[in-house]
KOLFIKOL-183067 format. One record per atom (N, C-alpha, C, CB): atom name; x, y, z. Coordinates in nm, 2 decimals. Atoms other than C-alpha are relative to their C-alpha. Glycine has a CB too. Example, Ala and Ser with C-alpha at 12.3 -4.5 7.8 and 13.67 -1.06 7.14 Angstrom:
# KOLFIKOL-183067
PT  site      c1      c2      c3
PT     N    0.09   -0.12    0.00
PT    CA    1.23   -0.45    0.78
PT     C    0.09    0.12    0.00
PT    CB   -0.10    0.00    0.12
PT     N   -0.09   -0.11    0.00
PT    CA    1.37   -0.11    0.71
PT     C   -0.08    0.11    0.08
PT    CB    0.04    0.05   -0.14
# end
This chain:
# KOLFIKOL-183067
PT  site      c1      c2      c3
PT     N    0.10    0.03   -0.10
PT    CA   10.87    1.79    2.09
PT     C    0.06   -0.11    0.09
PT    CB   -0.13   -0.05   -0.06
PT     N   -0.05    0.08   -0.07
PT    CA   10.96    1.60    2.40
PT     C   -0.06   -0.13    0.00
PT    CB    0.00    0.06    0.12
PT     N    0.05    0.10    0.04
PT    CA   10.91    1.24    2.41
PT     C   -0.11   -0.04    0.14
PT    CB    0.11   -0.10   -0.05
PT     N    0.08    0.02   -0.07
PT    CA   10.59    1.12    2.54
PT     C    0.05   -0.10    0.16
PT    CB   -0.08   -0.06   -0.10
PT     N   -0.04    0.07   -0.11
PT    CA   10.67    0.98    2.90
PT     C   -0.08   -0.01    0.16
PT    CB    0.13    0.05    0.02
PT     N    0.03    0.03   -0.10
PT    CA   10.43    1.02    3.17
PT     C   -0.17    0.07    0.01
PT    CB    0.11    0.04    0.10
PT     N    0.08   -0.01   -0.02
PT    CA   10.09    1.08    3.29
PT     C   -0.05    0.16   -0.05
PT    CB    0.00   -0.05    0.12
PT     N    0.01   -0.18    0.04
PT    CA   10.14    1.48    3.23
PT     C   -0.02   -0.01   -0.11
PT    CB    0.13    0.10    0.02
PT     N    0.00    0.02    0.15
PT    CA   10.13    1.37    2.86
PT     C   -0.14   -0.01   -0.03
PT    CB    0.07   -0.14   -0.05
PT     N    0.13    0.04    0.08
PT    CA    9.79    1.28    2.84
PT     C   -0.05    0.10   -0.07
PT    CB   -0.12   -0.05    0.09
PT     N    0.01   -0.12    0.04
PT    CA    9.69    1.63    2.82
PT     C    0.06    0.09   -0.08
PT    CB    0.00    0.04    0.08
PT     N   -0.08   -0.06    0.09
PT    CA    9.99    1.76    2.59
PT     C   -0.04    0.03   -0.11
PT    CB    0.09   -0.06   -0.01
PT     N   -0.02   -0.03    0.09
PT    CA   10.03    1.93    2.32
PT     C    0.07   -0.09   -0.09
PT    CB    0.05    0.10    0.02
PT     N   -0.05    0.09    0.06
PT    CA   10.07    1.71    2.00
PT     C    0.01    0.11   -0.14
PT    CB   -0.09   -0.15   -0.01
PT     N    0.01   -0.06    0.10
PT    CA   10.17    1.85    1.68
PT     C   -0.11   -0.04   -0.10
PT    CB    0.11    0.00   -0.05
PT     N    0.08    0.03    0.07
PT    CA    9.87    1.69    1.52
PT     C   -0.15    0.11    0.06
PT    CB    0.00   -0.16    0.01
PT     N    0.17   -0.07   -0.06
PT    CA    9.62    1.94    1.72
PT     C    0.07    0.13   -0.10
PT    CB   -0.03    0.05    0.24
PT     N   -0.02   -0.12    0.01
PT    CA    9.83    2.24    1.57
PT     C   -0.15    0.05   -0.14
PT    CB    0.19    0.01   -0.04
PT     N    0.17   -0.02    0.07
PT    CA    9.49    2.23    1.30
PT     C   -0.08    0.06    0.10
PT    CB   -0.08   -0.16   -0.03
PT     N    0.08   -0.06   -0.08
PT    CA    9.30    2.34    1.56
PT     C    0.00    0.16    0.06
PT    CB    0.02   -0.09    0.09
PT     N   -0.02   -0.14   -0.04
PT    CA    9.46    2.69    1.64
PT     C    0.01    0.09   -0.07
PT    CB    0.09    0.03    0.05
PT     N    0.02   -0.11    0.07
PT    CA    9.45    2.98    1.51
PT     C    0.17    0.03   -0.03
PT    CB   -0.09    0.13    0.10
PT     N   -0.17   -0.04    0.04
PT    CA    9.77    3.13    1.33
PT     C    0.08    0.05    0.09
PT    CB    0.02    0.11   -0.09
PT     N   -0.12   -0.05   -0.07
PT    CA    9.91    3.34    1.56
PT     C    0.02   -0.11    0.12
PT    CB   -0.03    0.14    0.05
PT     N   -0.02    0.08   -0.14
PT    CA    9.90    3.07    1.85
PT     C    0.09   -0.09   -0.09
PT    CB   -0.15   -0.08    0.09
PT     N   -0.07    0.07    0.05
PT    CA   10.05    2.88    1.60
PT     C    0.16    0.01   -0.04
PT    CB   -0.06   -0.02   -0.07
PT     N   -0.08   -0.07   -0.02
PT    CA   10.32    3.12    1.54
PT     C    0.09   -0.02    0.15
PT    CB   -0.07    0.11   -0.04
PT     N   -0.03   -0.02   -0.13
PT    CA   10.34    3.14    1.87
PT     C    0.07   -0.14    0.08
PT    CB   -0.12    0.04    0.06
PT     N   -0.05    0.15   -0.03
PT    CA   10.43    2.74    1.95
PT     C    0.10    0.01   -0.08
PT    CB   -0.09   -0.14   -0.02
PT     N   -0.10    0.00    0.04
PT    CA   10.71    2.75    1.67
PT     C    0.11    0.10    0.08
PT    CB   -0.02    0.01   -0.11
PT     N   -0.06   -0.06   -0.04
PT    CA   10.85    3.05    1.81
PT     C    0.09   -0.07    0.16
PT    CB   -0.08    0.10   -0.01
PT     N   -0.06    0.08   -0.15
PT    CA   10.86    2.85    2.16
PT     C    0.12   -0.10   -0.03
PT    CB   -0.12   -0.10    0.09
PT     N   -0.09    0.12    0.08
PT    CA   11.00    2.53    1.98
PT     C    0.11    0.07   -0.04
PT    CB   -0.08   -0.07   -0.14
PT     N   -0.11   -0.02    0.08
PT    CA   11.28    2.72    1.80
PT     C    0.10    0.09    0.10
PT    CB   -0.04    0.07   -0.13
PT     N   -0.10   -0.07   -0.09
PT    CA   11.44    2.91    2.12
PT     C   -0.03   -0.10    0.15
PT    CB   -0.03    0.19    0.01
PT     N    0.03    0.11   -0.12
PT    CA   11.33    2.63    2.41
PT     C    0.04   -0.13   -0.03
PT    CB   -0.13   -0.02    0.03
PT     N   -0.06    0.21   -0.03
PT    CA   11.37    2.30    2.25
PT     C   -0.16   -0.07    0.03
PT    CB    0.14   -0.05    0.22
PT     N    0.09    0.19   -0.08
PT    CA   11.18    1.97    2.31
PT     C   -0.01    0.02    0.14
PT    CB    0.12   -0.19   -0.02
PT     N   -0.04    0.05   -0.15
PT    CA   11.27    1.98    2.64
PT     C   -0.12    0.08    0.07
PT    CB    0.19    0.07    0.06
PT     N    0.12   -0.11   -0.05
PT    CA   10.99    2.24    2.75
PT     C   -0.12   -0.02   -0.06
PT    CB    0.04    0.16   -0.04
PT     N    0.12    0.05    0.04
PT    CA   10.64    2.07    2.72
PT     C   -0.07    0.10    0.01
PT    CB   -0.06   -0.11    0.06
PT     N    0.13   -0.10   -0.03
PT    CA   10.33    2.25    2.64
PT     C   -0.07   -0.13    0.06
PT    CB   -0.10    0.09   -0.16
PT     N    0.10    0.13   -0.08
PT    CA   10.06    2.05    2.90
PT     C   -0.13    0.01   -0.10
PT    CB   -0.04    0.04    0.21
PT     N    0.11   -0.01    0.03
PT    CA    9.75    2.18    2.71
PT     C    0.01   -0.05   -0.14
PT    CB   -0.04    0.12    0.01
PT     N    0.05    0.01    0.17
PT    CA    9.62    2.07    2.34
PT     C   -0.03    0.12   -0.01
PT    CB   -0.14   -0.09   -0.05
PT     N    0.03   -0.09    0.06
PT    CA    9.50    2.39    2.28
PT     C    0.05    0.14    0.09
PT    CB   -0.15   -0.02   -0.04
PT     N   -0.10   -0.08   -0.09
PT    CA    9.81    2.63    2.45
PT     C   -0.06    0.11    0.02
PT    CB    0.15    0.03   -0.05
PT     N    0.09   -0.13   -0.08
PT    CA    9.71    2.95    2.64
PT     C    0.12    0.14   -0.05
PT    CB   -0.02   -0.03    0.22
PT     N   -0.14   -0.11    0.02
PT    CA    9.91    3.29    2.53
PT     C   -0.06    0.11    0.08
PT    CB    0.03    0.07   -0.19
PT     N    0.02   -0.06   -0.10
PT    CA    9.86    3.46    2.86
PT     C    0.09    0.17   -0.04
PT    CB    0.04   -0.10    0.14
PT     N   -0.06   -0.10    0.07
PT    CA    9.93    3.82    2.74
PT     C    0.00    0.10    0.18
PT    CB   -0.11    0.07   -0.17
PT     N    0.00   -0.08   -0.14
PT    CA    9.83    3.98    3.11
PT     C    0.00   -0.05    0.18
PT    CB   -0.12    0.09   -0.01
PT     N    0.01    0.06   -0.13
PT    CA    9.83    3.90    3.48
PT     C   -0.01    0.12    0.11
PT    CB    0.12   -0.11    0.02
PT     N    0.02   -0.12   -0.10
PT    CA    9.69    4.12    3.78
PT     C   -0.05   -0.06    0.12
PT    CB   -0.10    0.11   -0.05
PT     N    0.09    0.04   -0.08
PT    CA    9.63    3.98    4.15
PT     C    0.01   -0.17   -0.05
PT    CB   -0.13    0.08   -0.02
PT     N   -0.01    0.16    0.05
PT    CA    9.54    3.62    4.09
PT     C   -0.06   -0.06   -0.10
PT    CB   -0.06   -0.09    0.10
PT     N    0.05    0.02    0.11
PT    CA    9.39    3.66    3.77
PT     C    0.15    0.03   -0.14
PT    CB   -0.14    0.11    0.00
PT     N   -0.10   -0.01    0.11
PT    CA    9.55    3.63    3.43
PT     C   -0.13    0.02   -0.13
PT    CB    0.13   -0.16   -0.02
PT     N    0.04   -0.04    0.09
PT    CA    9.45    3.72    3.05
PT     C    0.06   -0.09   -0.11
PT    CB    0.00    0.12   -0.01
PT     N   -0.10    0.04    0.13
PT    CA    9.52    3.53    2.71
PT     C   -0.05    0.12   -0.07
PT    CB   -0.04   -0.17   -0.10
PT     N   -0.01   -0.06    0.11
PT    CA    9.52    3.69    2.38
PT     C   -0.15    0.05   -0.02
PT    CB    0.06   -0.10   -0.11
PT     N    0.15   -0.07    0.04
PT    CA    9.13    3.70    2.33
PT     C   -0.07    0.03    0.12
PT    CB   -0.11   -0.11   -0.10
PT     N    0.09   -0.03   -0.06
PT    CA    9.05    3.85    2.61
PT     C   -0.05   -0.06    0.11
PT    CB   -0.08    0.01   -0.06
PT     N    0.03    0.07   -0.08
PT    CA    8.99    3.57    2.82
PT     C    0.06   -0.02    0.15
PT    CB    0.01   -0.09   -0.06
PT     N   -0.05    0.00   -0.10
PT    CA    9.01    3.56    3.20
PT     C   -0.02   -0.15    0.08
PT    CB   -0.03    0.12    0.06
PT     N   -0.05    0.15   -0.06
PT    CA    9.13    3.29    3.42
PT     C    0.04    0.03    0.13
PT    CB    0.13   -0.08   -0.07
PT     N   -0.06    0.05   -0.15
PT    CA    9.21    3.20    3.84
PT     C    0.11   -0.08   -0.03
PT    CB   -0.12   -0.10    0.10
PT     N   -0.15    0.09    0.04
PT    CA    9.56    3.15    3.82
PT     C    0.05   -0.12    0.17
PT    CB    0.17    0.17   -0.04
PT     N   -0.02    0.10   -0.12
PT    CA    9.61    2.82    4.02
PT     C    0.06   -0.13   -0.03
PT    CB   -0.13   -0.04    0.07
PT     N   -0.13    0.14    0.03
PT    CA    9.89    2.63    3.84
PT     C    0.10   -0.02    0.09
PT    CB    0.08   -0.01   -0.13
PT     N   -0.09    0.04   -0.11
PT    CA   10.09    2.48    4.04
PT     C    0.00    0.03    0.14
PT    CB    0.10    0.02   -0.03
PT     N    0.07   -0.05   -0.12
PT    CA    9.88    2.57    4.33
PT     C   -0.09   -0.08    0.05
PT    CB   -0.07    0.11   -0.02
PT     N    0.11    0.11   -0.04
PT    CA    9.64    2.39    4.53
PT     C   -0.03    0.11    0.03
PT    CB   -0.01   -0.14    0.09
PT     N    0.10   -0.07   -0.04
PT    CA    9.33    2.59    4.57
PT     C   -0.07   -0.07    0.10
PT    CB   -0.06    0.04   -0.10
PT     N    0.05    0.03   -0.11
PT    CA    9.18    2.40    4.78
PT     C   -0.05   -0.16   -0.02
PT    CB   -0.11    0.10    0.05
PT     N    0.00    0.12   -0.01
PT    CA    9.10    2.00    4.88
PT     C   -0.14   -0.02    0.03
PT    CB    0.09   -0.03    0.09
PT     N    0.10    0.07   -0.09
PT    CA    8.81    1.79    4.96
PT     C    0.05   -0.15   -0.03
PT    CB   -0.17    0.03   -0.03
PT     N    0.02    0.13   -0.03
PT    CA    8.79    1.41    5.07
PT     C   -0.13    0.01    0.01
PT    CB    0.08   -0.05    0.12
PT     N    0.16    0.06    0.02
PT    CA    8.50    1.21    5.00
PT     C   -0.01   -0.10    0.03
PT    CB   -0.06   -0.01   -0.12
PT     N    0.00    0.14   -0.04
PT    CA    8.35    0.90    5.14
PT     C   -0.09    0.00   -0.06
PT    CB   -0.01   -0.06    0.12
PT     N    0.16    0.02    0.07
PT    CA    8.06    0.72    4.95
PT     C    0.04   -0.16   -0.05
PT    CB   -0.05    0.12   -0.17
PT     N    0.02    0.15   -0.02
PT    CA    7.97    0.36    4.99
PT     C   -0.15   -0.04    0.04
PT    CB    0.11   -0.06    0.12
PT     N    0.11    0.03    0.05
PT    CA    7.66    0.19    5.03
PT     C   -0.08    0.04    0.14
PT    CB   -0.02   -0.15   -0.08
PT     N    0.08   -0.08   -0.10
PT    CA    7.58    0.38    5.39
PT     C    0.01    0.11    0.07
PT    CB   -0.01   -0.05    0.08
PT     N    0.02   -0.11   -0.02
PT    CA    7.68    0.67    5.36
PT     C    0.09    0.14   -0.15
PT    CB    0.04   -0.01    0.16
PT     N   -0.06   -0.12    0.06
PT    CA    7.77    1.00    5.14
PT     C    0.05    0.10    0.06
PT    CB   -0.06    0.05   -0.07
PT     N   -0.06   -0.08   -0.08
PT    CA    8.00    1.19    5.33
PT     C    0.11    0.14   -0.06
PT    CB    0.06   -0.10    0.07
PT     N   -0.12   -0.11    0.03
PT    CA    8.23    1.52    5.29
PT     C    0.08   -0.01    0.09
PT    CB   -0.03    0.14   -0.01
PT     N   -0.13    0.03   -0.10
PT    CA    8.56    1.43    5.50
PT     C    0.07    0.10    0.06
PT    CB    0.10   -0.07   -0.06
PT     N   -0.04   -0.14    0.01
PT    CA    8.70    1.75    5.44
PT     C    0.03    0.07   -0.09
PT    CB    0.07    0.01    0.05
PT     N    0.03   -0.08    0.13
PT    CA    8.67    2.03    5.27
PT     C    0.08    0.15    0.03
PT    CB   -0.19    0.01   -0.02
PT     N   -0.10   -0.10   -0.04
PT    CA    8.92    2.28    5.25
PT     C    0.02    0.12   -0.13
PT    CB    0.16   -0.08    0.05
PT     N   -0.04   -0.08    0.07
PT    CA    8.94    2.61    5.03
PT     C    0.12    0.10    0.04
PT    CB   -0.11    0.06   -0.03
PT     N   -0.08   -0.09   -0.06
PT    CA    9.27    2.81    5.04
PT     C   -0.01    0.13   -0.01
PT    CB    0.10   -0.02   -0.02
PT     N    0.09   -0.14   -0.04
PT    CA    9.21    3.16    5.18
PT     C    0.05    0.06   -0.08
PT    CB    0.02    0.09    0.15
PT     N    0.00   -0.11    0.09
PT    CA    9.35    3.34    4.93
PT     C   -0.09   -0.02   -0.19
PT    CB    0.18    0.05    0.00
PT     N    0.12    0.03    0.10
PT    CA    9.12    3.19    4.67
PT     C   -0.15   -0.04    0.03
PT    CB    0.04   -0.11   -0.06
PT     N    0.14    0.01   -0.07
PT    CA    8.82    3.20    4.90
PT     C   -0.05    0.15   -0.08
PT    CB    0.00    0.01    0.22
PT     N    0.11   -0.07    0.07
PT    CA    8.53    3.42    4.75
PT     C    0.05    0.01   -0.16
PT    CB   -0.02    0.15    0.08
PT     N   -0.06    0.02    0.18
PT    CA    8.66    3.32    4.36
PT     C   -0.08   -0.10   -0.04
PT    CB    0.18   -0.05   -0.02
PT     N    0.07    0.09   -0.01
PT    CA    8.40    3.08    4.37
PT     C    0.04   -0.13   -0.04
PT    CB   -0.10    0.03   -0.06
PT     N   -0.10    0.10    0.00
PT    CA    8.66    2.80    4.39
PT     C   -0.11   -0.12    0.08
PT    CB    0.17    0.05    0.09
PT     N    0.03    0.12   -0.10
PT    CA    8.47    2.61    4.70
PT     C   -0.16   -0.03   -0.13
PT    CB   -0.04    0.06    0.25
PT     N    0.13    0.04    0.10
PT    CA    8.14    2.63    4.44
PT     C    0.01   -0.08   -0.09
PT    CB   -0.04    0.09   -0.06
PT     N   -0.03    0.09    0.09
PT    CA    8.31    2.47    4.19
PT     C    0.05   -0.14    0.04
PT    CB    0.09    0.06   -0.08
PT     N   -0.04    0.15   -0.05
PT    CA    8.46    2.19    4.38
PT     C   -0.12   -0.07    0.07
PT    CB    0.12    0.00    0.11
PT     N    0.13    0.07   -0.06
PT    CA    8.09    2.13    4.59
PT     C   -0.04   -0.10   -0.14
PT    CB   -0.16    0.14    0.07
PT     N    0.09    0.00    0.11
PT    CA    7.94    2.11    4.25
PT     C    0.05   -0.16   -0.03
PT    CB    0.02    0.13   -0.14
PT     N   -0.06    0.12   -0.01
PT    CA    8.19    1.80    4.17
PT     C   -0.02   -0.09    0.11
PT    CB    0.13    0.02   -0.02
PT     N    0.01    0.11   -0.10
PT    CA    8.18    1.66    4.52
PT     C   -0.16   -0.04   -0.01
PT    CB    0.05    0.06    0.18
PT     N    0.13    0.04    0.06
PT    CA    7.80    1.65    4.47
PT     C   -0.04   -0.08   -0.09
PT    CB   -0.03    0.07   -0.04
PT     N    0.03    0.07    0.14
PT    CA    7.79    1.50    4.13
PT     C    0.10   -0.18    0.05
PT    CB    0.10    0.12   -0.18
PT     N   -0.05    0.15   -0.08
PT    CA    8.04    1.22    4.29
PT     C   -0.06   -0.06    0.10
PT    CB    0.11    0.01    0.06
PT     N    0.06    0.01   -0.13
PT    CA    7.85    1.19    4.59
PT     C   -0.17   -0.07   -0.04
PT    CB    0.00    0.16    0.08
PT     N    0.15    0.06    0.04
PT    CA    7.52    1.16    4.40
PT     C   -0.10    0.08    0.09
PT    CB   -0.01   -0.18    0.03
PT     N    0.06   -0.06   -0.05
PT    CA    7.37    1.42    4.65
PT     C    0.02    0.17    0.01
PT    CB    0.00   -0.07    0.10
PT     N   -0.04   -0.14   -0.04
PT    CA    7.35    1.79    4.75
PT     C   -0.01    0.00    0.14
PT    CB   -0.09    0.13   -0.07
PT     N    0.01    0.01   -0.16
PT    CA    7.29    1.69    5.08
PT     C    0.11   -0.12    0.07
PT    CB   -0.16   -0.05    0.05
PT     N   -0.06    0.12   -0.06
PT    CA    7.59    1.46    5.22
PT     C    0.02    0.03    0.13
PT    CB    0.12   -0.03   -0.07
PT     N   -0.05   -0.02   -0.12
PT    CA    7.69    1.40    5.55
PT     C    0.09    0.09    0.03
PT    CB    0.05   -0.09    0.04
PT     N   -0.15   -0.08    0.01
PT    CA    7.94    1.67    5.67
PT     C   -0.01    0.05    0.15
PT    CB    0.02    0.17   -0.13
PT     N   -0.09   -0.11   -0.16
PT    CA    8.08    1.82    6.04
PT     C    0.06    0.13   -0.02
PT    CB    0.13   -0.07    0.09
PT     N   -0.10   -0.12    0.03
PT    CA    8.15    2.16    6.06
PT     C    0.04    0.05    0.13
PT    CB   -0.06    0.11   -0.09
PT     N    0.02   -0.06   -0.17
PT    CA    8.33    2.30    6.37
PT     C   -0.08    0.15    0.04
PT    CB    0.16    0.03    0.06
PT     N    0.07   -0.12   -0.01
PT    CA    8.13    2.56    6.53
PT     C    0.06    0.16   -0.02
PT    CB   -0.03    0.00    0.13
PT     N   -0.08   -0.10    0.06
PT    CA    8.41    2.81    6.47
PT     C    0.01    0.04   -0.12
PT    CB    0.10   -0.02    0.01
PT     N   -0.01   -0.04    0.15
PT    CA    8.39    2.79    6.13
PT     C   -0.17   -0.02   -0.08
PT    CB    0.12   -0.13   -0.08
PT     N    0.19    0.01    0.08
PT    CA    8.01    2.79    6.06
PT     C   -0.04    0.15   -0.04
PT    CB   -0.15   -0.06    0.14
PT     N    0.04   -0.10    0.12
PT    CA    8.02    3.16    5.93
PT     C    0.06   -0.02   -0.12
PT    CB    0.02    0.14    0.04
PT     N   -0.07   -0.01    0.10
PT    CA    8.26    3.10    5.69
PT     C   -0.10   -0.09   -0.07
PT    CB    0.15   -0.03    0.02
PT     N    0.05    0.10    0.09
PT    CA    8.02    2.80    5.56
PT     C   -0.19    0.05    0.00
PT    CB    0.06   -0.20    0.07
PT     N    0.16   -0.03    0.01
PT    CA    7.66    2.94    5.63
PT     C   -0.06    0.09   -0.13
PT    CB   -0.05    0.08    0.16
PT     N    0.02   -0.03    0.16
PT    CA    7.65    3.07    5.23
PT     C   -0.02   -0.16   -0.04
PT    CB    0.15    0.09   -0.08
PT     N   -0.05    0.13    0.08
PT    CA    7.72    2.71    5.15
PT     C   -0.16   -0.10    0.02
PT    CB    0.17   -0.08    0.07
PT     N    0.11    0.02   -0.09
PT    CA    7.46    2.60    5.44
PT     C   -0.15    0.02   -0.05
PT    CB    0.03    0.08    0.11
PT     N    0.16   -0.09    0.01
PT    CA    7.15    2.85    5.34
PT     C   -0.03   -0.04   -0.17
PT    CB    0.02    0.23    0.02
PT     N   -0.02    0.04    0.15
PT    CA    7.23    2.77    4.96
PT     C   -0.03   -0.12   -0.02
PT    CB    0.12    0.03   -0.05
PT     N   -0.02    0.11    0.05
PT    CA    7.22    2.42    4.96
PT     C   -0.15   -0.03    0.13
PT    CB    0.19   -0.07    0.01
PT     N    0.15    0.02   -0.16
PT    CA    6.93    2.41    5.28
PT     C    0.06   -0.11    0.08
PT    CB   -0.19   -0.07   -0.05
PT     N   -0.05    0.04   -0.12
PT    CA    7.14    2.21    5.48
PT     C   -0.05   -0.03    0.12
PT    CB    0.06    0.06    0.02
PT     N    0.08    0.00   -0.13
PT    CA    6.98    2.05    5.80
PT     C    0.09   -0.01    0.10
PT    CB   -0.10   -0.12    0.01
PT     N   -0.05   -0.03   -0.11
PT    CA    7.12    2.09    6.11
PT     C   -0.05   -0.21    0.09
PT    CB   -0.08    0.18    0.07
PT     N    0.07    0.13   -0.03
PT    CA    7.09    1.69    6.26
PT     C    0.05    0.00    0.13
PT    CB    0.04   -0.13   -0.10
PT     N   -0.10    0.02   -0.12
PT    CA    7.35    1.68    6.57
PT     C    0.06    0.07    0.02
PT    CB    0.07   -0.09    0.01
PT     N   -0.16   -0.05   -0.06
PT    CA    7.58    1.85    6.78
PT     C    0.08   -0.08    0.12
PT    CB   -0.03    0.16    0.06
PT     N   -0.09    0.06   -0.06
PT    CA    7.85    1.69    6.90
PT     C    0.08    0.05    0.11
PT    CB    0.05   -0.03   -0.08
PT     N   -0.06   -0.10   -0.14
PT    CA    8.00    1.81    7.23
PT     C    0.17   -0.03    0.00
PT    CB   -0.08   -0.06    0.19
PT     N   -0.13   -0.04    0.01
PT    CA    8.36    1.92    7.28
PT     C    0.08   -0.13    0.04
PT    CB    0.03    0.12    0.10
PT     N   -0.07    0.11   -0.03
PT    CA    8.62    1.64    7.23
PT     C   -0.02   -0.07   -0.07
PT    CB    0.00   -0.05    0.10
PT     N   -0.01    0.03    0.07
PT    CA    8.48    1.49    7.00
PT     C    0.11   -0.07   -0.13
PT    CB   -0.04    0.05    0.00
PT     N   -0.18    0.05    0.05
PT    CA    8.76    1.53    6.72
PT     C    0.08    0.13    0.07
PT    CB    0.03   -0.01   -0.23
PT     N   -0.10   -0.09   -0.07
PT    CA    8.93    1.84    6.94
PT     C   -0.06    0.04    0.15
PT    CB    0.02    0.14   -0.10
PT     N    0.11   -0.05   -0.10
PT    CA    8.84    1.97    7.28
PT     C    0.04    0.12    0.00
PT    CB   -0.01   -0.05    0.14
PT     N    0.03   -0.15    0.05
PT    CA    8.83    2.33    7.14
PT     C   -0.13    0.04   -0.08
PT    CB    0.11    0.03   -0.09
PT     N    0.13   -0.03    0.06
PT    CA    8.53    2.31    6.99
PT     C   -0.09   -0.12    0.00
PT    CB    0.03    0.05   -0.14
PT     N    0.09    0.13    0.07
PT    CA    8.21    2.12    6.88
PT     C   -0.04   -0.03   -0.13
PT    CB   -0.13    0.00    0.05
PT     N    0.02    0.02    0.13
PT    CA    8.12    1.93    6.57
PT     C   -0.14    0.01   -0.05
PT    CB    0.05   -0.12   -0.03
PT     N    0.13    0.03    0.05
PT    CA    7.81    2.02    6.41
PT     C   -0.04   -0.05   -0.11
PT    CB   -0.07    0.08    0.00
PT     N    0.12    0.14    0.12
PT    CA    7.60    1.74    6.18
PT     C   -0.06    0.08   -0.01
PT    CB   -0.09   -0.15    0.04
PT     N    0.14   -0.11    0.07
PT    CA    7.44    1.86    5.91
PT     C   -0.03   -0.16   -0.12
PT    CB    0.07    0.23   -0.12
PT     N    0.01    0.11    0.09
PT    CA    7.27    1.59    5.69
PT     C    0.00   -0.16    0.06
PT    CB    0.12    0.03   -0.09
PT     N    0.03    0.14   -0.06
PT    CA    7.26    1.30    5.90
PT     C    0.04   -0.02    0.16
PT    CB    0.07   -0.10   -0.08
PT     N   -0.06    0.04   -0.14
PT    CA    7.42    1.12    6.22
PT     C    0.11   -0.05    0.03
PT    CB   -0.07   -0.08    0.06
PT     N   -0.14    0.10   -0.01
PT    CA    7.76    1.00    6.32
PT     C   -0.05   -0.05    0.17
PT    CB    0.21    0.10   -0.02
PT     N    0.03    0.12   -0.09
PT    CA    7.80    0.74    6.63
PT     C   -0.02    0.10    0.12
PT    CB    0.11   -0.13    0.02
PT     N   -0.02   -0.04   -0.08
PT    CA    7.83    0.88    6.94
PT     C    0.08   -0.08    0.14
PT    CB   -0.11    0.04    0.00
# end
């Protein structure tokens, strides 16, 4: 086993979890160990034996499916939250993991951080079909529209959830 050394460790594989797996996974980590080495970390406690992969999905052993997005960014948000305001800064899902309910799972978190379902957010008018699921779902108010120039002069910013300055 490689020696513990950095933040990627927290999450590792210790030989004190191998209790926890089932035989063949267990099988399955010696086998790695005895033609890889130390040198080749498992990141998980409880390793994954991905037996299939189709598209952007994958399979372990029992069947189990997964959004394959290691070593991938699926998509970003920035958050502001201080004592005048709860804001979404930006919020970005990448397109080829749009409709995988990726942006659902990250609202859900920005939410729970935020302490609201309703935070401040700007969306440009260009992109308000892509977000009016997110919008109708969450009831979203419509507060301001901001006129061109704002932050581009290609478009306008629309406020949903409160007010920015003017």
């Amino acid at each position: 086993m490689a020696t513990e050394s950095s933040i990627m460790d927290s999450n590792s594989f210790k030989e004190e979890y191998a209790s926890m797996l089932s035989p063949k996974t267990r099988e399955m980590i010696s086998k790695r160990e005895k033609y890889l080495g130390g040198a080749y970390r498992l990141f998980y406690r409880k390793p994954l034996n991905i037996v299939r992969g189709e598209g952007d999905y994958l399979w372990d052993d029992e069947g189990n499916k997964y959004l394959d997005m290691y070593n991938n960014v699926a998509g970003v948000a920035f958050l502001k939250k201080d004592d005048t305001e709860s804001k979404i800064c930006t919020f970005l899902v990448v397109e080829g993991y749009r409709g995988k309910h990726v942006a659902s799972k990250m609202l859900e978190c920005a939410f729970k951080y935020l302490g609201t379902t309703k935070p401040l957010i700007t969306i440009a008018d260009y992109k308000i079909p892509m977000f009016e699921p997110i919008i109708k779902k969450y009831n979203w108010e419509l507060t301001q529209t901001m006129s061109e120039g704002y932050y581009n002069n290609s478009s306008r910013e629309l406020v949903y959830n409160g007010k920015l300055p003017e």
